[in-house]
N, C-alpha and C positions, 0 to 999 in steps of 0.2 A: 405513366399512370397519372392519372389526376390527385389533389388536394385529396380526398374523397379513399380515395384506393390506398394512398399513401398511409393514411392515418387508419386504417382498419387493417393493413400487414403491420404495423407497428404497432397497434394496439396504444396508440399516442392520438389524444384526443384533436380535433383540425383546428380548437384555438391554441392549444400549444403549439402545436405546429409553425401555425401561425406567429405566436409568440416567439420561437425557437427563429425563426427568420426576419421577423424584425430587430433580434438581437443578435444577428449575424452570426449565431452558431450552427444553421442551417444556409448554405447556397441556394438563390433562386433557383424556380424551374426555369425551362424554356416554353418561353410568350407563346402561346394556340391562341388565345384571344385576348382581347383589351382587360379580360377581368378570370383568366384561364391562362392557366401553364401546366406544363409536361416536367413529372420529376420520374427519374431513373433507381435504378439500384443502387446507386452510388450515397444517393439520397437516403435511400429504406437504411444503407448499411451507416451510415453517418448519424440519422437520427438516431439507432441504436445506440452508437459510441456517445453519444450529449446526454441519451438518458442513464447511461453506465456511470458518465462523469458526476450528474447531478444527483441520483437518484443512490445508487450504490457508493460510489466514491464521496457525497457530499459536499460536493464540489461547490462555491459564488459559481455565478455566471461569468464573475472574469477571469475565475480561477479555469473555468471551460476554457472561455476563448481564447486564454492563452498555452492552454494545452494545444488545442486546433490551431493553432498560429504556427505553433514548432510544426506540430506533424506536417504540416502545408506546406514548410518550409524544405524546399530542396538542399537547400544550403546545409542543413544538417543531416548525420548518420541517422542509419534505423536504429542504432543503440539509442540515442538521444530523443528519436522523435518518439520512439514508445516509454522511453526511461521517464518523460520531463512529466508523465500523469502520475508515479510514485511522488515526485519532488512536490506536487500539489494537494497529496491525501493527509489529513491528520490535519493538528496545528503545530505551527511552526513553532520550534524552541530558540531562543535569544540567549544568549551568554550574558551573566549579571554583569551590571554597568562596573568598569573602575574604580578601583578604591572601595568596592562592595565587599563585606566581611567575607560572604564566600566566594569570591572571586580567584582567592588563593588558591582552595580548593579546585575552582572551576578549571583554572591553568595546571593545574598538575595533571587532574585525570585528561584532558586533553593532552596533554604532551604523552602522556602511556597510550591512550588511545592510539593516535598516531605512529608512534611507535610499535603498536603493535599489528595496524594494518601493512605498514614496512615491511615488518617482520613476514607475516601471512602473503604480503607480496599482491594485496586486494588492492584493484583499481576504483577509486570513488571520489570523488571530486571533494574537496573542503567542503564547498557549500551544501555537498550532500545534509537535507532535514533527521537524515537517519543518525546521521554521527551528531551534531547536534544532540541531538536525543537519547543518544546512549551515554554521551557526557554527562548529561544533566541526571538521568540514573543511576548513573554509578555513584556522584556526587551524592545523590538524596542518601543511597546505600550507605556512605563511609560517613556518611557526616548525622547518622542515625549509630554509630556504631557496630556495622553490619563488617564484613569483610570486603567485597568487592575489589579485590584483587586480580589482575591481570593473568598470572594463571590461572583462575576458573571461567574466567572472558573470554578466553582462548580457548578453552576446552568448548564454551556453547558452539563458537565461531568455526569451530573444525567441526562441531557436527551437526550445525545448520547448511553449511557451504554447498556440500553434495544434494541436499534437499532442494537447495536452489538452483544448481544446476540444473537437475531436472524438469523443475518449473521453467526457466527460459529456454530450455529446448524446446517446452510446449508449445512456448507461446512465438517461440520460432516458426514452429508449425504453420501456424497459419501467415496465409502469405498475402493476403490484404490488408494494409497498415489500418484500417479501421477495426478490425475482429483482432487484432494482435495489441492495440492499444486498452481496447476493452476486457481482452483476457488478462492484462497487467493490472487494471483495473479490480477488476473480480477477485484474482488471484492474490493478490495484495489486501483487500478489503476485509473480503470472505475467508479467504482461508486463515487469517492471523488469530480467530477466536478459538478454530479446531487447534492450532496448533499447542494455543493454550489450554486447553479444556485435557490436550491428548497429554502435556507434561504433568498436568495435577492429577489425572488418572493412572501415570507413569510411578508417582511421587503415593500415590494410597499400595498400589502393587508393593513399591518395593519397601515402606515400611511393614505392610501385612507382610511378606517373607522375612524380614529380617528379624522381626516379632515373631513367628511362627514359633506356635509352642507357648504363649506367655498366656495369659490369662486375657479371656475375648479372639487369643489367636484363629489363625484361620482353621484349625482343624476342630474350633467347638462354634463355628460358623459365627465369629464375631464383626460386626458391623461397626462403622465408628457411627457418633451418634450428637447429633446436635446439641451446642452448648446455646448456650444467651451471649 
């Protein structure tokens, strides 16, 4: 297909395109003429994965291209080629510098962290952004005065896992490393706000039952109701 065909199944305007392959996140076509080339499917399914990266994932453009580097890379598993677009969504968390007042802090809940992926027997690399990220939560939580305790870290961790499973069998499914990179994309993106919205609608249920009976309970159709 031409420049032309290319950008109208993608719905990807032909100077991004353009743009997308002078910054080497799309492969040339093949040369038809001095100022004409031939791109493939390979092409349509790629461009979709760069707009996945940038558009939904939020991705820099180097944060792209080194996503596409991995994937390219033979050298690495399909764990890793499709794992390495999670390790690039979000912003990164940095552990506080040495000698930082909550640095004490920071090294405890890691070391339970760690310990507790031990324990669970989860494969995830240090450098995982997620663990990162869940140190630095837990931190905010205890150093607010909140519990954040290891046994109730453990109780989300056993009932997200199965959730998860099912998600990368999905995305096992598909068997082209372009649509399997972009469904971790998606998956990862997208779904993290349902999953949220679904535990605060989880969190209104099970106080309306536990109230049931109190004054506004659910059996005189009480609503909760906006504060300032």
């Amino acid at each position: 297909m031409r420049l032309s065909e290319l950008s109208a199944r993608s719905g990807v305007s032909v100077a991004t395109v353009k743009y997308y392959l002078r910054e080497g996140l799309l492969a040339p076509g093949t040369p038809v003429t001095a100022r004409q080339s031939d791109y493939g499917e390979e092409h349509l399914r790629r461009l979709r994965l760069v707009r996945a990266l940038l558009t939904v994932g939020g991705m820099t453009v180097q944060q792209a291209r080194d996503v596409l580097a991995v994937a390219d890379d033979p050298a690495f598993g399909w764990h890793e080629r499709v794992g390495i677009a999670t390790y690039m969504l979000g912003p990164r968390v940095e552990p506080p510098e040495e000698g930082a007042p909550e640095r004490e802090l920071w090294d405890e809940v890691a070391a339970e962290v760690r310990a507790l992926l031990t324990e669970l027997d989860w494969r995830v690399y240090d450098e995982a952004p997620a663990l990162a990220a869940l140190v630095r939560a837990i931190t905010s939580v205890r150093s607010l005065g909140y519990r954040g305790e290891m046994a109730d870290i453990r109780r989300y961790a056993l009932a997200l896992h199965p959730i998860a499973e099912e998600e990368v069998a999905v995305i096992d499914g598909y068997p082209v490393l372009e649509e399997a990179i972009e469904a971790t994309v998606a998956y990862t993106t997208l779904y993290e706000p349902i999953l949220l919205a679904l535990r605060r609608l989880a969190h209104e249920d099970a106080s309306a039952r536990r109230h049931e009976g109190g004054p506004g309970g659910a059996e005189e159709g009480g609503r909760p109701t906006a504060t300032a």
